[in-house]
C-alpha positions as CSV (number, residue, x, y, z in Angstrom):
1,X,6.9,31.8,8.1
2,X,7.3,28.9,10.7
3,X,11.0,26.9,9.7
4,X,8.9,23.8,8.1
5,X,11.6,21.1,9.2
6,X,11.7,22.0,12.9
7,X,9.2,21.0,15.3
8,X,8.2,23.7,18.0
9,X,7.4,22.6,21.1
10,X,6.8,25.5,23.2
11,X,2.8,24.9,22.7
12,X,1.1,22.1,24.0
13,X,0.4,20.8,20.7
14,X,4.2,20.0,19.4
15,X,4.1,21.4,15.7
16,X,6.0,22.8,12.5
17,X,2.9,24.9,11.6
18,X,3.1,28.0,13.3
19,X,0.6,27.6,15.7
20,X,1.8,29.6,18.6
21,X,1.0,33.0,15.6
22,X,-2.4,31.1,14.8
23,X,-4.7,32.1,17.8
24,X,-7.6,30.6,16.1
25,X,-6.6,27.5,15.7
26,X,-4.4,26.7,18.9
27,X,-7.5,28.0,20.8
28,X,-9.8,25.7,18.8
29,X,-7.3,22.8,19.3
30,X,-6.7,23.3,23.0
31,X,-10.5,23.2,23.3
32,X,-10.5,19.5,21.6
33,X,-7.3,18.1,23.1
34,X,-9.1,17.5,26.3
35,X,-11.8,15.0,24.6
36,X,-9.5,13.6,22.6
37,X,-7.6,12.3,26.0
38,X,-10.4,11.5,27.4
39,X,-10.9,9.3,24.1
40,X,-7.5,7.8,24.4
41,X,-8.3,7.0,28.1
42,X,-11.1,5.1,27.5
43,X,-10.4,4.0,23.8
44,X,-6.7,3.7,23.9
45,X,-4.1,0.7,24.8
46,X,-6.5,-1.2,28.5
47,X,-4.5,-1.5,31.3
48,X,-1.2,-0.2,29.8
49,X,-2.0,3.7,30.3
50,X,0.8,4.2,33.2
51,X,3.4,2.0,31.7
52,X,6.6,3.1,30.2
53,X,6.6,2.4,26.5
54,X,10.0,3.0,24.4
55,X,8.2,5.1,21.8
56,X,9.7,7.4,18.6
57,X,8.1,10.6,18.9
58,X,8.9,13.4,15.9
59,X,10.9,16.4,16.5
60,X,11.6,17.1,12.8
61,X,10.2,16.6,9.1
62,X,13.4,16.0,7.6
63,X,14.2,12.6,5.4
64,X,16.3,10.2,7.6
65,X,16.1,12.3,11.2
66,X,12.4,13.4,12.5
67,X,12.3,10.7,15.3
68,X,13.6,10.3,18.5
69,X,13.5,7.0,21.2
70,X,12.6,7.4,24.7
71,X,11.0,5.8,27.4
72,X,7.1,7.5,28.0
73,X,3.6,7.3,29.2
74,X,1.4,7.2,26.3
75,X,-0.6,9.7,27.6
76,X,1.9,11.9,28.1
77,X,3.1,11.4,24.5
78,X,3.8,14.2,22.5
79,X,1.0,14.3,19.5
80,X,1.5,17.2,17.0
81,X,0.8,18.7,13.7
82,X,3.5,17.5,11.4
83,X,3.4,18.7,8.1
84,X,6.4,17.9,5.0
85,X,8.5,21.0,4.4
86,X,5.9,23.2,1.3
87,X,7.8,23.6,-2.1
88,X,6.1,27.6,-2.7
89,X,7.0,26.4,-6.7
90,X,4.2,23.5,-6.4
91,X,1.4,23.2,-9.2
92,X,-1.4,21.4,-9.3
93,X,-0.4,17.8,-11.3
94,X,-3.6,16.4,-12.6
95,X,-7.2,17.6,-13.1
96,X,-8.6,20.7,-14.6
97,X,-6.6,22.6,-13.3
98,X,-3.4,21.5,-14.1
99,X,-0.1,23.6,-14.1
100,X,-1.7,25.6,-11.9
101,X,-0.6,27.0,-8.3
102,X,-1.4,24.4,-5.8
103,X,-4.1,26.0,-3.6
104,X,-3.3,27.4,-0.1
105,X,-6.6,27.8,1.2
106,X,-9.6,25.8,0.7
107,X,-11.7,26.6,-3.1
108,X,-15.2,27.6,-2.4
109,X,-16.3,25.1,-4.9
110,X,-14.6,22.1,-3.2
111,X,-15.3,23.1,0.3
112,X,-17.8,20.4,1.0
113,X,-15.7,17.2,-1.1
114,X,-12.2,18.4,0.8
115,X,-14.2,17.9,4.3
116,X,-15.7,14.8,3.2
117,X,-12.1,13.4,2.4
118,X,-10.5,14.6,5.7
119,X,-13.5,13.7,7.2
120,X,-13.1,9.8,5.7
121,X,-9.1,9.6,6.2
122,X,-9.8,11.2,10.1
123,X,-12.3,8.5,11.1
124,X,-10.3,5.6,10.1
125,X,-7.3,6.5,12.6
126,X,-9.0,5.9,15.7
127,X,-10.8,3.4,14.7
128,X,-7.5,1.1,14.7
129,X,-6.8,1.7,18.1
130,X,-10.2,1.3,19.3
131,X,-10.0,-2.2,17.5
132,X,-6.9,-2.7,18.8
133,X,-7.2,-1.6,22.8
134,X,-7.1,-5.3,23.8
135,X,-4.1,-6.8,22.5
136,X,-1.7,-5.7,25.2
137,X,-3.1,-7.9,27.3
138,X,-2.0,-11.2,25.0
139,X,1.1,-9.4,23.4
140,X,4.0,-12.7,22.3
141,X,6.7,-10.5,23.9
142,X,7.6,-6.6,25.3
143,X,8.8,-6.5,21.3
144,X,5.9,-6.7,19.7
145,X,3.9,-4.8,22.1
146,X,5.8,-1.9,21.7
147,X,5.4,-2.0,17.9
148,X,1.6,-2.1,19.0
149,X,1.4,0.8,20.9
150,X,4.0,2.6,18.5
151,X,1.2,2.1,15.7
152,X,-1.5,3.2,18.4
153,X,0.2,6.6,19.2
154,X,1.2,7.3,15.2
155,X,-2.8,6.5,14.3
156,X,-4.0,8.8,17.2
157,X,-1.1,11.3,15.6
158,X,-2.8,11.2,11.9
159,X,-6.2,11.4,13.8
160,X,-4.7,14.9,14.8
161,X,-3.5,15.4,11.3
162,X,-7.1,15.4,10.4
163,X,-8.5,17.3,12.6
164,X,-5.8,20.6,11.9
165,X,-7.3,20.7,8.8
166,X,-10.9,20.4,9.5
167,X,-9.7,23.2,12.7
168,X,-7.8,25.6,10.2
169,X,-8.9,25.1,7.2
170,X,-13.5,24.5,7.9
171,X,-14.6,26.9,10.1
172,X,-17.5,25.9,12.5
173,X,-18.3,22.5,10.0
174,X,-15.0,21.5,10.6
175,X,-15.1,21.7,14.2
176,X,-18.2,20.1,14.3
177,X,-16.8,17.2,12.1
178,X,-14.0,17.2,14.7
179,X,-15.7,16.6,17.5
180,X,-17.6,13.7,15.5
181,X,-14.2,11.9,15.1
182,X,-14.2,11.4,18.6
183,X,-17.8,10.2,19.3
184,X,-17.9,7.2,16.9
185,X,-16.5,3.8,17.8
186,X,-15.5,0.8,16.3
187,X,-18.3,-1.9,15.8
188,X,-21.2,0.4,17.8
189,X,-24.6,0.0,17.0
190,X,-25.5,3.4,17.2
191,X,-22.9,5.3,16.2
192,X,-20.2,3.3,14.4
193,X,-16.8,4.1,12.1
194,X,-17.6,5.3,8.8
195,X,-16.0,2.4,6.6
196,X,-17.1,-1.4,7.2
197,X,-13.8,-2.6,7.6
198,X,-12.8,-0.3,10.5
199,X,-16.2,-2.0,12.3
200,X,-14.9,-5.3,13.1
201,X,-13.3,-7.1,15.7
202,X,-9.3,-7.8,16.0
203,X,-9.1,-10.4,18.1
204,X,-6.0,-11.8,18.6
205,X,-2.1,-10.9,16.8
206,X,-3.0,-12.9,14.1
207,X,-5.5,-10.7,12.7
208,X,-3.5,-7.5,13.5
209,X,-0.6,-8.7,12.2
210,X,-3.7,-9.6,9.2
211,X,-5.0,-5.8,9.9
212,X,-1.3,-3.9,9.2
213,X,-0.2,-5.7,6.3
214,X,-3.0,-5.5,4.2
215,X,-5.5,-2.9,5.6
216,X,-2.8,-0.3,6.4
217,X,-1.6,-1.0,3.1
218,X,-5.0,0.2,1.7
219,X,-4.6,3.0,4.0
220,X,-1.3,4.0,2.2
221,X,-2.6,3.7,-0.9
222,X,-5.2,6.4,-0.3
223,X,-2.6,8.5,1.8
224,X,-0.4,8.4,-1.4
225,X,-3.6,9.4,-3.4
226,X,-4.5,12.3,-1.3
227,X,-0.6,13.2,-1.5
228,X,-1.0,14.2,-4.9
229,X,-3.8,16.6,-3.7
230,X,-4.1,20.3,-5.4
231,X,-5.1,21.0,-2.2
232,X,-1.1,21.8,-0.6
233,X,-2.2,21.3,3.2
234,X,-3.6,17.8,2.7
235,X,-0.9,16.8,0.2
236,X,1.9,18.4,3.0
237,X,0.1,16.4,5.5
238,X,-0.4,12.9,4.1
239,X,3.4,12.8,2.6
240,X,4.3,13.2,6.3
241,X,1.9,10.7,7.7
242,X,3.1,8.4,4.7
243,X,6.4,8.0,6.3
244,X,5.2,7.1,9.6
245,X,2.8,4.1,7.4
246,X,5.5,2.2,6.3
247,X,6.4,1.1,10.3
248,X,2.9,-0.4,10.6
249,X,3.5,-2.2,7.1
250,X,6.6,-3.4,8.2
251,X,4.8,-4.5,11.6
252,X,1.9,-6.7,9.3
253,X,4.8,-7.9,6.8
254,X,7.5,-9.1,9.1
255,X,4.9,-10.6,12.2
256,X,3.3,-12.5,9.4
257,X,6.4,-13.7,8.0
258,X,7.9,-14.5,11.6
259,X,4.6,-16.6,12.7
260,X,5.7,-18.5,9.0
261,X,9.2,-19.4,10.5
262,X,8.0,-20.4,13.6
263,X,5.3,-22.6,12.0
264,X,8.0,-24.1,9.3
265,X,10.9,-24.9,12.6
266,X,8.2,-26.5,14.1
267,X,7.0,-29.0,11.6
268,X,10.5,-29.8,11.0
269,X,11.8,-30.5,14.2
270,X,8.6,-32.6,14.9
271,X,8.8,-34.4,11.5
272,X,5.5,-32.9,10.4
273,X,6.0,-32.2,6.6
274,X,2.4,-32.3,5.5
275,X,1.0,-28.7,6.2
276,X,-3.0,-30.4,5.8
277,X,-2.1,-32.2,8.7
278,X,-3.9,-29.6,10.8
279,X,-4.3,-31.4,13.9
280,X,-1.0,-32.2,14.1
281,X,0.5,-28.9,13.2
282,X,-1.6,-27.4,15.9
283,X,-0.6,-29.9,18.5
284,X,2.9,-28.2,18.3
285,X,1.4,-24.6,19.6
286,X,2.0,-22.8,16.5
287,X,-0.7,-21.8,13.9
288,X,-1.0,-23.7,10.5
289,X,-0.4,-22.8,6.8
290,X,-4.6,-23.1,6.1
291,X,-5.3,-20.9,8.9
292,X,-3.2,-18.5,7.3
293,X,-4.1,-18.7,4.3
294,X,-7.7,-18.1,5.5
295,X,-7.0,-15.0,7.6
296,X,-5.4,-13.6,4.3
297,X,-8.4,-14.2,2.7
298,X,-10.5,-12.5,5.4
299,X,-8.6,-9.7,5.5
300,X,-7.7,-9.2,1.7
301,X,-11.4,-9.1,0.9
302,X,-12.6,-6.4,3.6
303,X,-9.4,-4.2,2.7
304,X,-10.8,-4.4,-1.1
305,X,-14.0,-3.3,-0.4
306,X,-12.4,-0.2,1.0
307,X,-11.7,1.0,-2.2
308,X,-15.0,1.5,-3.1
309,X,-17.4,0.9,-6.3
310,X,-15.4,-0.7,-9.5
311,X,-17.0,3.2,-11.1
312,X,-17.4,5.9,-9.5
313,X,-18.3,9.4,-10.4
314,X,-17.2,10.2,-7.3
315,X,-13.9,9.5,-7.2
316,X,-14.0,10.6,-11.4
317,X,-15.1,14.0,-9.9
318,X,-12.1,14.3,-7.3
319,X,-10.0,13.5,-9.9
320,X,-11.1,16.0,-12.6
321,X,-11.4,19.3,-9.9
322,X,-8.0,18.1,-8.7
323,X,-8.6,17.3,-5.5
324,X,-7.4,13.1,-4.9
325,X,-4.9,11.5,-7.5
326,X,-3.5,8.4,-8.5
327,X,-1.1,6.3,-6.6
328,X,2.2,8.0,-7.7
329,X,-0.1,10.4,-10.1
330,X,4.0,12.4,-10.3
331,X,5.3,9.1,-11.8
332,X,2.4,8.3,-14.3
333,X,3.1,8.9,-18.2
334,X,0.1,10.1,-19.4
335,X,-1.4,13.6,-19.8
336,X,-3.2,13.7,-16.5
337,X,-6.6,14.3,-17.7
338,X,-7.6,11.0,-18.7
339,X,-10.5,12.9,-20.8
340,X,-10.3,10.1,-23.6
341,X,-8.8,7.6,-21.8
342,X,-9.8,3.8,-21.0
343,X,-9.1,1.3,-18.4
344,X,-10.2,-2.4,-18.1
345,X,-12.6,-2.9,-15.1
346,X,-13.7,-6.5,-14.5
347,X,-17.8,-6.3,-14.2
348,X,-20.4,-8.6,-14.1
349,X,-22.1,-9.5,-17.8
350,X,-25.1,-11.8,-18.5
351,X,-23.9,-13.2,-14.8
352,X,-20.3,-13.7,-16.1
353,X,-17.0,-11.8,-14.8
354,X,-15.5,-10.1,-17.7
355,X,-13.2,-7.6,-18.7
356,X,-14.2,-4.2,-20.3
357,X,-13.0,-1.2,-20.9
358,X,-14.3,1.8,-19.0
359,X,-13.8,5.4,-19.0
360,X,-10.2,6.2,-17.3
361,X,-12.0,9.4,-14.8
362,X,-14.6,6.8,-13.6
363,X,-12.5,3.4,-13.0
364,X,-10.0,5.4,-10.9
365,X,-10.9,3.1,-7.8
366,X,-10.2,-0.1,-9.9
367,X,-6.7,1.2,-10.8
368,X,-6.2,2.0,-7.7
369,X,-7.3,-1.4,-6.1
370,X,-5.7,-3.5,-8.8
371,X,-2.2,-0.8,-7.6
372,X,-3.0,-2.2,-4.3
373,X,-3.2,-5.9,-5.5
374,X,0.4,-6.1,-7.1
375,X,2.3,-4.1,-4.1
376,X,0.1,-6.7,-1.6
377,X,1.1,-9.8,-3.7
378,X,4.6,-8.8,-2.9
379,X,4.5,-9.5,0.5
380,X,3.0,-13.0,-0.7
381,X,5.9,-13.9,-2.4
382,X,8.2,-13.1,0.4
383,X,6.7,-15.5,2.6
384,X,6.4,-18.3,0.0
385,X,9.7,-17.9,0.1
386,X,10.6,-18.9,3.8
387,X,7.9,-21.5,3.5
388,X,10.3,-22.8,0.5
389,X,13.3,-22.2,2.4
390,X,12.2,-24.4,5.0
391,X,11.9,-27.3,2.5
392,X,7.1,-27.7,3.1
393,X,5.1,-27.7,0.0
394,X,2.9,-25.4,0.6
395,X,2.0,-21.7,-1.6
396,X,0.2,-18.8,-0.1
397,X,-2.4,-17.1,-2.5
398,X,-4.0,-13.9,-3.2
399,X,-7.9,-14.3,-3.5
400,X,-9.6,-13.7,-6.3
401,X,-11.0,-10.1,-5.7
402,X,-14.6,-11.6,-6.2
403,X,-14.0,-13.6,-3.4
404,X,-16.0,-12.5,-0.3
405,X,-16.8,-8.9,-1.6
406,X,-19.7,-6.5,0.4
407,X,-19.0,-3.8,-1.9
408,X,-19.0,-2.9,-5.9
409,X,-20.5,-5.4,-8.5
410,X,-19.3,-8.7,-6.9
411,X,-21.2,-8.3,-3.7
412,X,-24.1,-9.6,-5.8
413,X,-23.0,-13.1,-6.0
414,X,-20.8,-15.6,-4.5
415,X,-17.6,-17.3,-5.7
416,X,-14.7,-19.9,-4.8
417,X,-10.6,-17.8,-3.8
418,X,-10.4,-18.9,-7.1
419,X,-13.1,-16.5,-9.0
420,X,-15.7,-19.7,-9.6
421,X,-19.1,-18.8,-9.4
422,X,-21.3,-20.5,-7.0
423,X,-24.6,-21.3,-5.4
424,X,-25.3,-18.9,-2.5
425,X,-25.9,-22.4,-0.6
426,X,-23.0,-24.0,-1.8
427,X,-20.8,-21.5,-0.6
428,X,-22.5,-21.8,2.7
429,X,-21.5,-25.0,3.0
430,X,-17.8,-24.5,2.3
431,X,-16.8,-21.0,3.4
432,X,-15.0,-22.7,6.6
433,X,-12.8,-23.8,3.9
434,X,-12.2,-20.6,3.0
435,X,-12.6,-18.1,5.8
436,X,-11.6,-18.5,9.5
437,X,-14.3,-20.5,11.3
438,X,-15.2,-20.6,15.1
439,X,-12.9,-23.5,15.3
440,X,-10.4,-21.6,13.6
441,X,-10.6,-18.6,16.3
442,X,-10.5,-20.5,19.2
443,X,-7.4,-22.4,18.5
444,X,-5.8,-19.0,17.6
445,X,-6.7,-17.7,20.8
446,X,-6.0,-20.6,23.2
447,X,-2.4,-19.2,21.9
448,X,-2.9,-15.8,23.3
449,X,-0.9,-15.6,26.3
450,X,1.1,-12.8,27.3
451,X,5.0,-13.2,27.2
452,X,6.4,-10.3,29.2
453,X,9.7,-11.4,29.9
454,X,12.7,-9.5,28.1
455,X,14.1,-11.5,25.1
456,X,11.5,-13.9,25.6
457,X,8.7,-14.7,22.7
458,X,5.5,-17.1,22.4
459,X,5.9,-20.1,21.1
460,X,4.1,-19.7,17.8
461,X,6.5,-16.6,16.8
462,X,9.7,-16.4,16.2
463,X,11.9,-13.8,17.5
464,X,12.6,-10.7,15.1
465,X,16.3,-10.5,13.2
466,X,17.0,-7.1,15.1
467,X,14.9,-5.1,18.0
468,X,13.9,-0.9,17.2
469,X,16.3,1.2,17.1
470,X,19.2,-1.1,16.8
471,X,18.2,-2.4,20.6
472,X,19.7,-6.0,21.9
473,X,17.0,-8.7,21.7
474,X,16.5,-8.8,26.0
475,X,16.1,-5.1,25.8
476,X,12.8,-3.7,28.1
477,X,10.6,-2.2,25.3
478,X,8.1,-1.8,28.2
479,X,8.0,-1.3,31.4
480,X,4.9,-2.6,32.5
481,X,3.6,-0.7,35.3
C-alpha cells in the first residue's frame, strides 16, 4: 500500500495514491492531462500564464505540514491526487447501512448516484476559474492577486480530485463524464456549467470577494457532506479538499471585511458619518455600506438556491443508501436513520410562508441550508463589528431566504430582504434597492484598476494585517511577466 501521508512525485501527476502500480488509471489520466491544459490555457488566469506566482503546492496530507511556498508558473504547477490518510477501521456512519465497512469500491446499486455526485462537485471547480479568468487584470495589489490565482490552481486541483474518481473508480462513463468536465463553460449558451450559480458573471473583486465568502462556503458545506460519505474514496477525497476550502473562505471573509475598513477610514477622515450619503461616500473612491449590503444580498440568494429543493427525495435517498451525509453527520446526536424523525421546513401555505414539520430523510437540503445560514451569519457579525468600531451607524443583514430565490418553493413569488410578500410589479420597481443595479456596477468598476506595485493597495481596500506565509507587506507575490 502507497504511504497515504507522502506525496510521490516521480509521476507526472504528483500523488499519495499509488498511481505509478495503477497502469489503468495513470494511462487514462495522462491521456486527459493534455485537455485539461489546454483548458487552463484558454480558461485559466488571461495574460498572467508566464508570470511567477508565489503559490503553496502540497507535498503531504498531514495536519499542519502538506504545503510548501515557492515561486511558479501556473502552468507548470504541480496538480495531483491528494487523498486524507484511510482509517482501514472506518464504518459507514449513517444510512442503511450503518456500522458497516465503509465501501472500497463502488456498490453496483449506487453506481449511477456516486457519478452523478462527483459528476456535480467536478463541474463546479472549473467553473470558478472560468468566472474568474479576468480579474488579474484589475487585481488592488500583487497580495490579493496571488490569493486569486492561489484559489484558481486549488479549484483546478479539486477539478482533478474529481476526475480520479470518475478515472478509477467509473470505467468508460466515468471517462466520458471526465472529458465533459472540460467541455462546458461558465455562462455558455450551448453548453453551460451544471448549477445556475456557477453561470454568472464575476465582474469585479467585489463580487469575488462576494463569490468566496458565501458561494465557497456553500461549496464547503457539501464537501463536508460528501465527507461523511460510505463511499471511503470520496469521503478521503473531500476531507482533503476541505482543508484547502478554508483559504478561499478566509479570502471572501477578510477582503470583505478589509473593503469595510477602508470604507469606515474614509468617511471619517472626510467627516462623512451618514453611510445613505451615497454620493458622497463614493466621491471618496471607496465603495459604500448599501452597495454592500446589496452584493450580499445577490450573492446570499444564488448560493441558497444551490442547495436545492426545501424536499427532496433525492437527497432523502443519498442519505438512506449512505452515500452523502449531514454537515458534521460524526457530530450529530441522533440515531442516524432519521426513519421517524421530523424537521421544520418553511413552505408556502394558502400563499403564506410558514413553518411545518417534514419528514427528517426528505428536508435534508433545508438542514443543510439553514447549517449554512448560521456559519454565513457569522461572518456578518464580524464585520458589524469593524463598522461599530469605527463609530458609523450602520448593520449589515442576512436576507431573508425568500428573498430573490430561482429555486424550491419561493421561486414562485416575490418578497422584500425582509420576507414581505409583494406584487411581482412592485418588486420591479424597487429591486435596485435591493440588488446591485447598473449604476451600482459601474461605479464598482470605475474602481477597478490594477495596483501592481509591492506593498502598495487600491484605494478602496485596505491593506491585510499580515501577507502568506508570514511574508513582509512589500513582499513580490508576483512577478508579473
Amino acid at each position: 500500500m502507497p504511504d497515504t501521508m507522502a506525496v510521490d512525485y516521480t509521476t507526472s501527476i504528483p500523488n499519495n495514491v499509488g498511481l505509478s502500480e495503477d497502469r489503468r488509471v495513470l494511462k487514462a489520466l495522462e491521456k486527459w492531462h493534455p485537455g485539461y491544459l489546454d483548458w487552463w490555457k484558454e480558461m485559466g488566469p488571461e495574460g498572467f500564464q508566464e508570470s511567477l506566482v508565489y503559490l503553496r503546492t502540497a507535498v503531504g496530507v498531514e495536519t499542519g505540514g502538506w504545503a510548501k511556498f515557492d515561486y511558479v508558473k501556473m502552468p507548470e504547477y504541480r496538480w495531483g491526487i491528494l487523498l486524507a490518510p484511510q482509517d482501514k477501521e472506518r464504518l459507514i456512519g449513517f444510512g442503511q447501512h450503518k456500522g458497516m465497512p465503509a465501501w472500497q469500491e463502488v456498490p453496483g446499486e449506487y453506481r449511477a448516484m456516486l457519478r452523478r455526485l462527483c459528476v456535480i462537485q467536478g463541474d463546479t471547480e472549473p467553473a470558478s476559474v472560468e468566472q474568474q479568468r479576468h480579474l488579474g487584470a484589475t487585481a488592488p495589489s500583487l497580495y490579493d492577486m496571488r490569493n486569486l490565482f492561489q484559489v484558481n490552481v486549488e479549484e483546478a486541483r479539486h477539478l482533478w480530485a474529481m476526475v480520479y474518481l470518475l478515472q478509477k473508480y467509473f470505467g468508460k462513463d466515468g471517462r466520458e463524464e471526465a472529458d465533459g468536465l472540460l467541455r462546458r463553460r461558465s455562462g455558455d449558451v450551448d453548453q453551460p456549467r451544471m448549477l445556475g450559480a456557477f453561470n454568472e458573471t464575476t465582474p469585479d473583486w467585489l463580487s469575488f470577494f462576494m463569490f468566496t465568502y458565501f458561494t465557497d462556503r456553500d461549496g464547503k458545506m457539501q464537501l463536508e457532506s460528501l465527507a461523511q460519505s460510505g463511499f471511503d474514496p470520496l469521503a478521503r477525497t473531500t476531507r482533503f479538499m476541505l482543508t484547502e476550502e478554508a483559504h478561499h473562505m478566509f479570502v471572501g471573509d477578510s477582503g470583505i471585511n478589509r473593503v469595510i475598513k477602508r470604507t469606515c477610514e474614509a468617511m471619517i477622515a472626510a467627516g462623512i458619518h451618514d453611510p445613505y450619503d451615497i454620493n458622497a461616500v463614493r466621491s471618496l473612491g471607496v465603495i459604500d455600506l448599501p452597495t454592500l449590503q446589496k452584493k450580499a444580498n445577490l450573492h446570499y440568494s444564488l448560493s441558497l438556491d444551490l442547495f436545492g429543493s426545501e424536499i427532496s427525495t433525492n437527497a432523502a435517498n443519498a442519505y438512506t443508501n449512505g452515500l452523502k451525509g449531514r454537515y458534521r453527520e460524526d457530530k450529530i446526536d441522533d440515531d442516524h436513520q432519521l426513519l421517524n424523525d421530523t424537521y421544520p421546513v418553511l413552505r408556502l401555505v394558502n400563499g403564506q410562508v410558514e413553518t411545518t414539520l417534514e419528514p427528517a430523510l426528505t428536508a435534508l437540503n433545508m438542514r443543510l441550508r439553514d447549517d449554512y445560514t448560521r456559519e454565513t451569519a457569522s461572518g456578518i457579525k464580524r464585520w458589524n463589528k469593524q463598522i461599530e468600531k469605527a463609530g458609523i451607524s450602520y448593520e449589515l443583514k442576512l436576507p431573508n431566504v425568500t428573498f430573490n430565490r430561482k429555486i424550491g418553493v419561493f421561486s414562485e413569488i416575490e418578497t422584500s430582504p425582509e420576507g414581505l410578500i409583494l406584487d411581482h410589479k412592485i418588486f420591479e420597481e424597487r429591486k435596485d434597492e435591493w440588488l446591485p443595479s447598473q449604476d451600482d456596477g459601474a461605479f464598482v468598476a470605475s474602481l477597478m484598476h490594477a495596483e501592481v506595485r509591492p506593498g502598495h493597495y487600491a484605494g478602496w481596500i485596505a491593506p491585510p494585517k499580515m501577507g502568506i506565509d508570514n511574508k513582509s507587506g512589500d513582499f513580490e507575490f508576483v512577478q508579473i511577466q
